[in-house]
N, C-alpha and C positions, 0 to 999 in steps of 0.2 A: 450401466453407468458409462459414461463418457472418459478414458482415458487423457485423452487429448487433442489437438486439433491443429492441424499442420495447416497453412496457407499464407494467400497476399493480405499483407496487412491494409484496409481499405481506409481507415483512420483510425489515430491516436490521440488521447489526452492522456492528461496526467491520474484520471479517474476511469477510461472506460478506452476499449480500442472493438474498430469493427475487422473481424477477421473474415477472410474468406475462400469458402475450401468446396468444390464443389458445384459452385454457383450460388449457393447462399451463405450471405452474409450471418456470421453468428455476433452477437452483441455481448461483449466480455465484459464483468465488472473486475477492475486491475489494480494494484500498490503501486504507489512509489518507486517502487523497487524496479517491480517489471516493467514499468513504463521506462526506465532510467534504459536496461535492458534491450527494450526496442527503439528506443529513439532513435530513428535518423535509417532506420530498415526497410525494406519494404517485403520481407515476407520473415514467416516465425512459427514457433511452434508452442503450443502452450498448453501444460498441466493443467486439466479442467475440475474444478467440482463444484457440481450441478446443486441448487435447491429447487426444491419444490415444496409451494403454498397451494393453501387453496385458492389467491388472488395474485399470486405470478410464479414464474419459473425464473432464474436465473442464474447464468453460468458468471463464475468467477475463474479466473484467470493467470498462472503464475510462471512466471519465467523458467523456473528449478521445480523440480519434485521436492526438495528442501523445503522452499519456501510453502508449498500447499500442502505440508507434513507440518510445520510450523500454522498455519492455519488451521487444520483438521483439529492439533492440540487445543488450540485457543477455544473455538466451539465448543468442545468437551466442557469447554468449563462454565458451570452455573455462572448466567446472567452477561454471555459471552456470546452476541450473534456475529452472523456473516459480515456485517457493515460495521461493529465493533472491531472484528479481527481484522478486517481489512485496512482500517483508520490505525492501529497499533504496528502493521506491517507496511502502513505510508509513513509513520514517525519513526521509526525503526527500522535498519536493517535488519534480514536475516541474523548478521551476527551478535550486532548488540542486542537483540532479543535473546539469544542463546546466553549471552553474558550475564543481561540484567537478570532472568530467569536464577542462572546459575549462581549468583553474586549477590541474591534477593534483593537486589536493587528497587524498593517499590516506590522511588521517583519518578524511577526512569518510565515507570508505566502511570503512574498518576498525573505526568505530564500531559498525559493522550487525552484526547476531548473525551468525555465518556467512560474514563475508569476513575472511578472513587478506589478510597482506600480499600475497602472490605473485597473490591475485585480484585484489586491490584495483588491484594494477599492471596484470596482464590488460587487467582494463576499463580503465584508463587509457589505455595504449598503445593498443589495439584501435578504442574509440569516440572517443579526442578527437577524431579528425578526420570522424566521423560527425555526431558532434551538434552540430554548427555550425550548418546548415541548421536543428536544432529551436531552436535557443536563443532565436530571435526568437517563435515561435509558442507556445511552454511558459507557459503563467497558472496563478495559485493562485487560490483561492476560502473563503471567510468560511465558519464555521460558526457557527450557534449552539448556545451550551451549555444541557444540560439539568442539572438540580439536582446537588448534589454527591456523593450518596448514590450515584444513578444511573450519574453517572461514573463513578465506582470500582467499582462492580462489572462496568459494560459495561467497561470500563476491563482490566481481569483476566480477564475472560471472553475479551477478546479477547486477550490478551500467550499467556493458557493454549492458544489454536486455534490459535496461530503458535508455541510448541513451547516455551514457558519453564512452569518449575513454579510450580505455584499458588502455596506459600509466599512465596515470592521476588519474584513477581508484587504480593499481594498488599503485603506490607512497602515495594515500590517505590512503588505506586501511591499506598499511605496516607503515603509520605514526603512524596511530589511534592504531593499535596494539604493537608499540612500546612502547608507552606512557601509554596504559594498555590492558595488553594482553589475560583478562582475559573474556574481551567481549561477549557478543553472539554475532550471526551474525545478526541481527537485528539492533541490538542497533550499531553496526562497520557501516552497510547500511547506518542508521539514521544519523549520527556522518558524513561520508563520503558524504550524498547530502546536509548536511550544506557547509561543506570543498568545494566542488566542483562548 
């Protein structure tokens, strides 16, 4: 297994960044979070864990050992894949996860595209007594915002690579930036998979 992967960041979205260590470029699927993490970098290091299908391979990508401890949990739990956990750790930080878990908050995770109530309990039941030991160790991280034009479209680009339609995407995005336009594109993402 792939511990992790130090190199130049070759490019970032708010869904996927290509890193590169060696001479070849690895293709990362990334949260929220970590993107938030790397914005604006040009090289990084990132907690790896690998899947393998029988019709593709791919690496996922986490800023902290935290956050891909907080993933590994999530999996664990029936009816709880890679592209679920990662959609719950793009509406979520690290630490509100650790809260809502701890706090049985099952809004806070029924808010997330793709968890109904009966998951939302799952992971309740299942991790609150896991994620005690991360709760102390889970930190957020500042980004900064790029112009507002840029937002909304990286903004939409990414809601469209995590599985929502453009239309609907985009309508979300130009709501949330009407209303305050002065967003990162993170927090517009975060804002827009409540909305959606």
């Amino acid at each position: 297994m792939i511990e992790y992967i130090k190199g130049e960041i070759v490019e970032l979205t708010p869904t996927r960044m290509i890193l590169e260590c060696g001479g070849i470029g690895y293709e990362l699927n990334i949260s929220l979070n970590t993107y938030s993490a790397f914005n604006g970098k040009t090289s990084g290091k990132l907690y790896i864990y690998e899947v393998i299908r029988e019709d593709a391979h791919a690496l996922f990508g986490f800023a902290a050992r935290e956050e891909r401890e907080l993933f590994l949990l999530l999996i664990s739990v029936s009816g709880v894949g890679p592209n679920t956990a990662r959609m719950i750790l793009s509406s979520l930080s690290p630490s509100e996860l650790v809260t809502a878990i701890g706090s049985k908050d099952e809004a806070a995770l029924t808010a997330v595209k793709g968890i109904g109530l009966k998951t939302a309990q799952r992971i309740l039941v299942e991790l609150r007594n896991k994620v005690k030991t991360l709760g102390a160790a889970v930190g957020e991280t500042p980004s900064a915002a790029p112009a507002s034009g840029a937002v909304a479209e990286e903004a939409v680009a990414a809601l469209v690579m995590l599985g929502f339609q453009k239309a609907a995407s985009q309508k979300a995005v130009a709501s949330i930036l009407r209303s305050t336009p002065s967003l990162a594109v993170e927090q517009v993402i975060k804002t827009a998979l409540r909305m959606l």
